[in-house]
C-alpha positions as CSV (number, residue, x, y, z in Angstrom):
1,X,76.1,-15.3,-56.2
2,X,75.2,-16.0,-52.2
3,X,72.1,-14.2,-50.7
4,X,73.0,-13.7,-46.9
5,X,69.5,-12.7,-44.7
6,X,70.7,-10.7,-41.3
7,X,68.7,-9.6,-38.0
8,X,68.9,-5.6,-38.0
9,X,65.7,-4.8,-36.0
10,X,63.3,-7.1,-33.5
11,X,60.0,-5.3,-32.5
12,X,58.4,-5.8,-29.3
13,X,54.7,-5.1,-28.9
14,X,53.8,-4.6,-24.9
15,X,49.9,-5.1,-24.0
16,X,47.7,-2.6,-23.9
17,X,47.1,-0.7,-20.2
18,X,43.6,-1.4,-20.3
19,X,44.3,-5.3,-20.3
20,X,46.8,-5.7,-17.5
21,X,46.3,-6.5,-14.5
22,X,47.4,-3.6,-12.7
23,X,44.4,-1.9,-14.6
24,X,42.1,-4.5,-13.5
25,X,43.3,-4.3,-9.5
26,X,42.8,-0.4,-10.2
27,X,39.3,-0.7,-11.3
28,X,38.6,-3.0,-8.7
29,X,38.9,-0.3,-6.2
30,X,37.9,2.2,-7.9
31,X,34.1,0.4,-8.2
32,X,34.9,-0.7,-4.4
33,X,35.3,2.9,-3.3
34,X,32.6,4.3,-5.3
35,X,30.2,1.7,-4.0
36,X,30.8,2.0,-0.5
37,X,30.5,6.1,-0.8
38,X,27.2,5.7,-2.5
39,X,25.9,3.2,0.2
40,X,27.3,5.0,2.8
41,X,25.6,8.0,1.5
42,X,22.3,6.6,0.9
43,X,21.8,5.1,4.4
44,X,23.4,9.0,5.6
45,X,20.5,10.1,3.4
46,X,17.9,7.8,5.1
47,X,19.0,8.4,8.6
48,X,18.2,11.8,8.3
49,X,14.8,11.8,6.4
50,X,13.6,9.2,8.9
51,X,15.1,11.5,11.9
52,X,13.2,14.6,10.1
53,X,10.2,12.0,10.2
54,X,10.6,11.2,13.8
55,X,10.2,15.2,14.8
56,X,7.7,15.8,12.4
57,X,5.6,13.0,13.8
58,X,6.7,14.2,17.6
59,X,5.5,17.8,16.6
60,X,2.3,16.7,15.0
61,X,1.5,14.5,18.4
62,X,2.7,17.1,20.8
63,X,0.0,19.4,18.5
64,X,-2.8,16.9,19.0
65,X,-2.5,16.9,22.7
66,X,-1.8,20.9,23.3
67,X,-5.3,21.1,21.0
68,X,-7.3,17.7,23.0
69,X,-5.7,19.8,26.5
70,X,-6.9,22.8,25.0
71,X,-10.4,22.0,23.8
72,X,-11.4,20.2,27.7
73,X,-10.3,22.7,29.1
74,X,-11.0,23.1,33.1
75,X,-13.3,26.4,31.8
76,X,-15.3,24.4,29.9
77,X,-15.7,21.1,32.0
78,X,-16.5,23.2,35.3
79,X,-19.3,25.0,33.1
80,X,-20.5,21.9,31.8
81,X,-20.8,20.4,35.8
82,X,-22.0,23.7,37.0
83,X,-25.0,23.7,34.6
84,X,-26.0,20.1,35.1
85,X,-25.4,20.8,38.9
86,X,-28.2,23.0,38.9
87,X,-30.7,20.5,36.9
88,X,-30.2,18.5,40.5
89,X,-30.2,20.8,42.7
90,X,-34.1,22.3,40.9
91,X,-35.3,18.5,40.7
92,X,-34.9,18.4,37.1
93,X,-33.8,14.8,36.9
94,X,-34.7,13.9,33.5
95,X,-32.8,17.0,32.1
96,X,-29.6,16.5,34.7
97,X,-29.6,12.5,33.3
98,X,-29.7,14.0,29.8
99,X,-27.2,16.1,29.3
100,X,-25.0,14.1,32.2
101,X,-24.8,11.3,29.5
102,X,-24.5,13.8,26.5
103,X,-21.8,15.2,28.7
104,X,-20.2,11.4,29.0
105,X,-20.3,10.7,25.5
106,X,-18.6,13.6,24.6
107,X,-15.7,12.8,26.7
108,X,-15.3,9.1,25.5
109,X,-15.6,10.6,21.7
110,X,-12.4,12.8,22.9
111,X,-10.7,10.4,24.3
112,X,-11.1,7.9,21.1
113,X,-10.7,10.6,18.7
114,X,-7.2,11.7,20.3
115,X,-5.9,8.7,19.3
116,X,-6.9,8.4,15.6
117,X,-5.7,10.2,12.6
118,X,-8.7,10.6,10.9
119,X,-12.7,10.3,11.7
120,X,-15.3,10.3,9.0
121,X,-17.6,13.8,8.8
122,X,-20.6,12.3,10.2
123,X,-18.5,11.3,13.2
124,X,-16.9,15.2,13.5
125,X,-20.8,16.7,12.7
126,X,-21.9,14.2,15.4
127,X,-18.9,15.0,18.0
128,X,-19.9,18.6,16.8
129,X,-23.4,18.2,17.8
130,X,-23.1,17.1,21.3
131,X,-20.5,19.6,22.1
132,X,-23.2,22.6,21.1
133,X,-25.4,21.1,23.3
134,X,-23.4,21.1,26.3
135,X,-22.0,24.4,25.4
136,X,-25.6,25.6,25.0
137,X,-26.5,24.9,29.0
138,X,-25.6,28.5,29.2
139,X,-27.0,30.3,26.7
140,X,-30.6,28.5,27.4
141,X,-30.5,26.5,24.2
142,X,-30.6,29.8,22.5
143,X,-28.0,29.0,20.3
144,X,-28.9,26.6,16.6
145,X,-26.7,24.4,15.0
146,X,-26.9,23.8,11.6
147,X,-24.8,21.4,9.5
148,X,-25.0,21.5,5.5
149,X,-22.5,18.6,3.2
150,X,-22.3,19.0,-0.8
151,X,-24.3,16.2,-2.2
152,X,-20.7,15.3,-3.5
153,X,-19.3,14.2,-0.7
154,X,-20.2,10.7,0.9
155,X,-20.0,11.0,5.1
156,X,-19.5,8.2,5.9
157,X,-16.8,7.4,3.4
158,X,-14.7,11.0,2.9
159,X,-12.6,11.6,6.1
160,X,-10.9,14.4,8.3
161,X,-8.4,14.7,11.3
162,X,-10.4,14.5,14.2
163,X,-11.2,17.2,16.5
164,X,-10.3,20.4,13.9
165,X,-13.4,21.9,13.9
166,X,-14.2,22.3,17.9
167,X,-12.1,24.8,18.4
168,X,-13.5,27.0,16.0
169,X,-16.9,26.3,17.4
170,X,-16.3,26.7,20.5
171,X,-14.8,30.5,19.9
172,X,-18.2,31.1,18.4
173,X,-19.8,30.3,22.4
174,X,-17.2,32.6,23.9
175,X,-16.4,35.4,21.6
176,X,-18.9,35.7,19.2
177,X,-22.4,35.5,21.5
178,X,-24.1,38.1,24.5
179,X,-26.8,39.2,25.5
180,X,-27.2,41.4,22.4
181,X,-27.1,38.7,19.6
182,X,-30.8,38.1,19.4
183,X,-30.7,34.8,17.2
184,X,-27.3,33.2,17.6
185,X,-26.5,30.7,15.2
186,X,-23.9,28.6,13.7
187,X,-23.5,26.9,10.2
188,X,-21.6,24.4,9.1
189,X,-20.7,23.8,5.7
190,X,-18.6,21.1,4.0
191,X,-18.2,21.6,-0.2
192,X,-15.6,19.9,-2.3
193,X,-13.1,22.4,-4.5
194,X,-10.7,20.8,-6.9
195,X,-8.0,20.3,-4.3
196,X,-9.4,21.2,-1.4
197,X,-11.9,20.0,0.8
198,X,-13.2,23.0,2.3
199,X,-15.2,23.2,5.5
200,X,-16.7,26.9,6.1
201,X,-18.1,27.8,10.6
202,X,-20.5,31.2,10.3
203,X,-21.8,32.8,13.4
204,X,-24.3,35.3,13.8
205,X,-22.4,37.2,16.4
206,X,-20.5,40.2,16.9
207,X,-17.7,40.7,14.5
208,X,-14.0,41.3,14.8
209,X,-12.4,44.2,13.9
210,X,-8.9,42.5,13.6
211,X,-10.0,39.2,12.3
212,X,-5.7,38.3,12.0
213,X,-4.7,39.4,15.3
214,X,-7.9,38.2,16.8
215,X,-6.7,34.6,16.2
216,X,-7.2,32.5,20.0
217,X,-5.0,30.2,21.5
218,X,-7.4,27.4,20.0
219,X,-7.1,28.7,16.1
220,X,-3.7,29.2,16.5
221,X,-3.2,25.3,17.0
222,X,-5.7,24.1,14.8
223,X,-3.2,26.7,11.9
224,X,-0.6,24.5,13.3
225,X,-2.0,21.6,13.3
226,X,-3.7,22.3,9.3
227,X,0.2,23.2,8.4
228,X,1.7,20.1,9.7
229,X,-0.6,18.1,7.8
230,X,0.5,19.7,4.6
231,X,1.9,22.8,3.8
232,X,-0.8,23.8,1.3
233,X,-3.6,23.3,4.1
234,X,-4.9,27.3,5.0
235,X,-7.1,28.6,7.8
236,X,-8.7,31.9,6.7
237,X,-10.9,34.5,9.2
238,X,-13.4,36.7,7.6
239,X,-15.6,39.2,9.8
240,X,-18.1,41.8,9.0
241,X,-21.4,43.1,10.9
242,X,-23.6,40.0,10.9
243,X,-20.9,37.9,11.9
244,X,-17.7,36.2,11.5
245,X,-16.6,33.5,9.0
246,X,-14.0,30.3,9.0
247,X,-12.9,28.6,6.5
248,X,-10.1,25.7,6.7
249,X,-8.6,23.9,3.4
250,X,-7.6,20.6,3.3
251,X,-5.7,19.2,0.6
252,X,-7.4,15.9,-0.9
253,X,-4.3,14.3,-2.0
């Protein structure tokens, strides 16, 4: 009649792996190693956007001054003297002090343009302006410069990197024009597109028979220059027997 109770089995229950502290330490430099890879690779990252930044920006700048070195060129400046020379040498003193200042102005515009990123329309179309007439010293004032802007488009407000459209000009005075083109001209026209602000030189002269191998020294850089900018920007050549035809697209946004 005695009820005895014995021990046959004890159970032990160990704590889970997640809540010991070898898991803990584990974790701890797990996150530790993570973290410093990811920071390590972000500044990696950063380093080298801001390096392709740095030869982007020296490309674009070494662009400007190959197209500033490239639009006064030593051609250009002695024809500009020459001409003005003469004014003095035939007593014409009111039209030697004329186009001696225009001359002036147009090289303290290039100088102040070089080192901006952008000038307003009316600024280029005035820059623009004074350049024909210098250019023009040789051709007798023969050549006429017109300038049209889409009533869209505000000029003082809507601006463009400076010095793009000389170039282009300028081809016009020494390819374009002789002795055969009877009335010489040049437009200017600046429309807005959807995307693109698009800013169209005609001449009158002699057209190219090659207009994609004709491409000068001075379109070449301004190409350059557009595709640095953005990589959508296009510079297109169009000829035919009344003349030749340049358009340039510049991405608004």
């Amino acid at each position: 009649g005695q009820v005895v109770c014995s021990k046959i089995v004890r159970l032990t229950i160990d704590r889970p792996f997640w809540n010991t502290i070898l898991f803990y330490l584990m974790a701890l430099v797990i996150i530790i190693i993570t973290v410093y890879v990811l920071v390590r690779w972000h500044f990696k990252t950063l380093s080298k956007r801001q390096k392709q930044k740095s030869i982007l920006e020296k490309r674009i700048t070494e662009s400007k001054m190959q197209a500033l070195r490239s639009q006064m060129n030593p051609h250009f400046v002695f024809n500009a003297i020459g001409a003005i020379q003469n004014f003095v040498i035939d007593n014409d003193t009111d039209s030697s002090l004329d186009y001696m200042n225009s001359f002036s102005k147009l090289i303290r515009k290039t100088l102040d343009y070089s080192s901006r990123k952008s000038i307003t329309i009316r600024e280029e179309i005035e820059y623009l302006k004074l350049f024909v007439k210098i250019q023009n010293l040789r051709f007798g004032d023969r050549v006429q410069f017109t300038n049209r802007v889409s009533r869209d488009i505000d000029r003082d407000l809507l601006e463009i990197p400076p010095m793009l459209i000389q170039p282009i000009v300028e081809n016009c005075f020494e390819h374009a024009f002789d002795d055969s083109i009877k009335n010489p001209k040049i437009n200017l026209h600046f429309e807005l597109k959807v995307l693109f602000l698009q800013i169209t030189v005609r001449d009158t002269g002699r057209g190219i028979k090659n207009p994609v191998k004709a491409k000068s020294k001075g379109l070449k850089l301004v190409e350059e220059r557009l595709k640095l900018i953005h990589p959508e920007n296009r510079l297109e050549i169009t000829s035919d027997t009344i003349g030749t035809s340049v358009k340039i697209a510049l991405r608004r946004h």
